[in-house]
C-alpha positions as a printed Julia matrix, in Angstrom:
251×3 Matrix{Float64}:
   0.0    0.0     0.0
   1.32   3.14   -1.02
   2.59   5.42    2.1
   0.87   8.76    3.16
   3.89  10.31    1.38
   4.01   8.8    -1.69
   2.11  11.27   -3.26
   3.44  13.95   -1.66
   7.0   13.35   -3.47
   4.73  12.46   -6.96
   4.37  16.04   -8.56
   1.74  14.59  -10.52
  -0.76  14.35   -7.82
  -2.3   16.55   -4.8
  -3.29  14.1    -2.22
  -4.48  17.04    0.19
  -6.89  14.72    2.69
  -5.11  11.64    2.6
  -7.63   8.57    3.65
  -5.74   5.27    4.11
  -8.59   3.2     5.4
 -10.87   4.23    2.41
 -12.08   1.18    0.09
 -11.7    3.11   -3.15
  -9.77   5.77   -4.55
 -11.03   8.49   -6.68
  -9.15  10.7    -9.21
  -9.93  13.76  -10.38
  -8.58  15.24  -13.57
  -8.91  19.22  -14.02
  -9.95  20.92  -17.17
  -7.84  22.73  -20.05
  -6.32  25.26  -17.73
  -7.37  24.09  -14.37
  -5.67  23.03  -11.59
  -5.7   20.49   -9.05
  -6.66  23.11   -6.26
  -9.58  24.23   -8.27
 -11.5   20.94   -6.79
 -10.34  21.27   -3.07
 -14.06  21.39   -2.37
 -14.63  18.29   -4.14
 -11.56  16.9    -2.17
 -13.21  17.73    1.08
 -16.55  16.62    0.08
 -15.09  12.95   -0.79
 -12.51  12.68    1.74
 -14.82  10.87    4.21
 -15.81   8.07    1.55
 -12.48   7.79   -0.9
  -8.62   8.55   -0.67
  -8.48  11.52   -3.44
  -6.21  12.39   -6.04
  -6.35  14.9    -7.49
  -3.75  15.18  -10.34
  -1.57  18.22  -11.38
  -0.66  18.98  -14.88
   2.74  20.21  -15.18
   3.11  23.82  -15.75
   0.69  24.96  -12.66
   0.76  26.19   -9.27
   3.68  23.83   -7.58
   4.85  22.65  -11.03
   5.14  25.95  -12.64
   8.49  25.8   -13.68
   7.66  22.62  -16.1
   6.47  23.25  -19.67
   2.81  22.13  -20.53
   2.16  19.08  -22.38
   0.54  19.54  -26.14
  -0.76  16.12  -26.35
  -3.9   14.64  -24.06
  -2.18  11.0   -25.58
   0.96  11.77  -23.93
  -0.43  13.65  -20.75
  -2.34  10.27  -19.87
   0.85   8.26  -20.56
   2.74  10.36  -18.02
  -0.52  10.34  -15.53
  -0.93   6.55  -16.19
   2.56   5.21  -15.4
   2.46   7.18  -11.9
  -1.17   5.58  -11.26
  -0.21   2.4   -11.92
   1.38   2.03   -8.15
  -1.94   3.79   -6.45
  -4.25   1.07   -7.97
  -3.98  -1.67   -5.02
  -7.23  -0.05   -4.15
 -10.18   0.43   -6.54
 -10.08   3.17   -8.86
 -12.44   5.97  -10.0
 -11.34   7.88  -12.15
 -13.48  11.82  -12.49
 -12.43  13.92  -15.63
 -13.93  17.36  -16.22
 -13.69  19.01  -19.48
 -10.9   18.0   -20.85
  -9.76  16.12  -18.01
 -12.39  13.77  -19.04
 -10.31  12.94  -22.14
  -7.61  12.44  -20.42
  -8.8    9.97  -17.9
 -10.59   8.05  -20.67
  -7.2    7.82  -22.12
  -5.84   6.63  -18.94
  -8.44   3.8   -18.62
  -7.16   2.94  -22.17
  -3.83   2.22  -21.5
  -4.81   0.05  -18.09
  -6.91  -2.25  -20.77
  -3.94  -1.94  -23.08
  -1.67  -3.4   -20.62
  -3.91  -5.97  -19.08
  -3.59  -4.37  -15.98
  -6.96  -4.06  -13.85
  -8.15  -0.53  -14.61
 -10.3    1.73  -12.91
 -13.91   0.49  -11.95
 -15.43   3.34  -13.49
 -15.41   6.88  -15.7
 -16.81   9.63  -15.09
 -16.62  11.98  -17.59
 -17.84  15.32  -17.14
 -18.57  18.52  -19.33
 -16.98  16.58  -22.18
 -17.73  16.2   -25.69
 -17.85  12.13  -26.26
 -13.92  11.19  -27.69
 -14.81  10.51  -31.07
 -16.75  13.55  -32.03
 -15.69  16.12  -34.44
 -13.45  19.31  -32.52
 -13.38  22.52  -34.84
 -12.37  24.81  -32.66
  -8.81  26.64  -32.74
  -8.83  28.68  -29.15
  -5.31  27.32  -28.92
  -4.37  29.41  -31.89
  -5.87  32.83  -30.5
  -3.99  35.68  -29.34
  -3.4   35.73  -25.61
  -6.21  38.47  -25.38
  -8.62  36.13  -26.97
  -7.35  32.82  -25.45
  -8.43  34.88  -22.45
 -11.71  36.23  -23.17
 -12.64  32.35  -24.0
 -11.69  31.0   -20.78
 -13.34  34.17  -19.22
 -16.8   33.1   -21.39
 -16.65  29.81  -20.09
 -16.32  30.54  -16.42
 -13.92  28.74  -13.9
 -11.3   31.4   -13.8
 -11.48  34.58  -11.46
 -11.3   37.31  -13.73
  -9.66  39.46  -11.15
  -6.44  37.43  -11.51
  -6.53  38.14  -15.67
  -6.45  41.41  -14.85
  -3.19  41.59  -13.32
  -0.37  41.22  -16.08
   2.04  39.38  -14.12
  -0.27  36.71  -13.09
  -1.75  36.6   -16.71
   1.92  36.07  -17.88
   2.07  32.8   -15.29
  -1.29  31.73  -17.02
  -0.89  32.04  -20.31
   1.6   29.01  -21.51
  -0.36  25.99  -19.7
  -3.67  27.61  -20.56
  -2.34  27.35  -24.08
  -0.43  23.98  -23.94
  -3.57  22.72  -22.74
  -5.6   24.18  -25.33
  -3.83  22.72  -28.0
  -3.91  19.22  -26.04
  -7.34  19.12  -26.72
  -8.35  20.8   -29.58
  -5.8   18.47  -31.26
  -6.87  15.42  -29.93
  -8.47  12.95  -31.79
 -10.25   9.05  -31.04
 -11.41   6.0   -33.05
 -15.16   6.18  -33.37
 -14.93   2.16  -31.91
 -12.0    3.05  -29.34
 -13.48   1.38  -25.6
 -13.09   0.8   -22.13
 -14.46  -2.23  -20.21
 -15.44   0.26  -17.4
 -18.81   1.79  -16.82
 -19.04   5.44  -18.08
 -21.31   7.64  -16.79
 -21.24  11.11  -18.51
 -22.11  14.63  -16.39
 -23.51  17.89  -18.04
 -24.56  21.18  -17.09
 -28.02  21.81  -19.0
 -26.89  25.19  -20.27
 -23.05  24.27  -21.16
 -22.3   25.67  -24.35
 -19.25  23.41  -25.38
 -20.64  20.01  -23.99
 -24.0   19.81  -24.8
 -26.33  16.53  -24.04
 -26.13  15.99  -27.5
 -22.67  15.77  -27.68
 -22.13  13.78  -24.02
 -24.24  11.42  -25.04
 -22.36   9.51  -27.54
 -20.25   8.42  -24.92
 -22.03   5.55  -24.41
 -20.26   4.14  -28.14
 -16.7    4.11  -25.62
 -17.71   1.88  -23.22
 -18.81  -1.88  -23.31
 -19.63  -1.56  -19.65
 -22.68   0.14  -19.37
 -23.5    4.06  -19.45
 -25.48   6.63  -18.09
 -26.19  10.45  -18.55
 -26.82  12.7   -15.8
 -27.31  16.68  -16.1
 -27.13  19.1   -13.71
 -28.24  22.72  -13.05
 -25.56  25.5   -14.62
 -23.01  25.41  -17.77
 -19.49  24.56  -18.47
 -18.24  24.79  -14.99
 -21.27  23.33  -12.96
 -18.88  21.71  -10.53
 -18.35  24.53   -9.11
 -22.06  25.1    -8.03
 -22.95  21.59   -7.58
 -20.28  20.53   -5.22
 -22.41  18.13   -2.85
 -24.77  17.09   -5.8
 -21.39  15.68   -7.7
 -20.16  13.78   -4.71
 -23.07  12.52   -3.85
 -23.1   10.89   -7.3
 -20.17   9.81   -7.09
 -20.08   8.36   -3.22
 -23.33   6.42   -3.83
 -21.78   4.91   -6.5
 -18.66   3.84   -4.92
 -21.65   2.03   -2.4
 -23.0    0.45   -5.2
């Protein structure tokens, strides 16, 4: 069993209430931009029920210093070989936005190795793998990369308006942008795991429509949920989410 500072030393995880007697584990992967402190709430809301990770993209907050990764391919790679010693307890894996391309790409390369995977998928606020992405964000200026992030919600604007801080921003917002606008999935690619996909009813970039051909990635079973808000309805549905997601971890 991995030891209460295991993850500590990993920079690729936040372990900020660790639970060692917890059945399960759930991770959390952020969205384009996002870090893992954005879902401390979340942390605290699951700590009771599941040891969390939440993981940390490199070029944020304590990994600053380390230049973004362009590819959601080789960001699960990196995230998948440091998982791979956290799974003697049952994994759940949460992805939001983008993140939930990433972990679907994680529970790829378990079933690619024949190594037992995560028990189930959440993937939230994202378009299903396979679909179509036309957008070019990535390829803005800074002042638009900015206003799109600031249209979707999840970043305080007061921190774009400070230049430094904006500066600090800027290269994993963008390295992350072109991660996923880049990324592209086999319309028959699969997981064995459940996937049950999350939407805010008013999300502009992850509508119903497109979260619900998720169920084509799966051979486990699927399920659609929607929830009050847009884009970033985590962030106002904090208890509803982990309720979700600790009844299911009962189930």
């Amino acid at each position: 069993m991995p030891s209460r500072s295991a993850a500590v030393e990993s920079p690729w995880f936040r372990r900020f209430q660790p639970n060692d007697d917890a059945p399960a584990r759930v991770v959390i992967f952020p969205h384009a931009g996002g870090s893992a402190g954005y879902y401390l709430d979340h942390v605290n809301a699951l700590a009771p029920y599941a040891d969390v990770l939440a993981v940390q993209y490199p070029g944020r907050q304590n990994r600053l210093a380390e230049p973004g990764i362009r590819s959601v391919p080789e960001l699960a790679e990196r995230v998948y070989q440091e998982l791979r010693a956290w799974a003697d307890r049952p994994l759940v894996l949460f992805g939001h936005s983008m993140g939930s391309a990433v972990a679907f790409e994680v529970a790829r390369r378990f079933a690619r190795d024949g190594v037992p995977g995560p028990r189930l998928l959440f993937a939230s606020a994202g378009r299903a793998p396979s679909l179509p992405r036309d957008s070019e964000t990535h390829t803005l200026s800074d002042d638009g990369l900015l206003r799109e992030i600031t249209r979707l919600g999840g970043t305080d604007e007061r921190i774009l308006a400070v230049p430094a801080l904006r500066e600090v921003i800027l290269p994993s917002l963008r390295a992350d942008y072109t991660a996923i606008e880049t990324y592209r999935c086999e319309p028959d690619a699969t997981v064995p795991q459940p996937i049950i996909a999350l939407v805010g009813e008013s999300d502009p970039n992850a509508t119903v429509d497109q979260a619900a051909p998720w169920a084509r990635h799966t051979t486990g079973g699927f399920d659609l949920r929607v929830f009050p808000g847009g884009h970033f309805y985590v962030a106002e549905q904090v208890e509803a989410v982990a309720a979700l997601i600790t009844a299911c971890l009962d189930a």
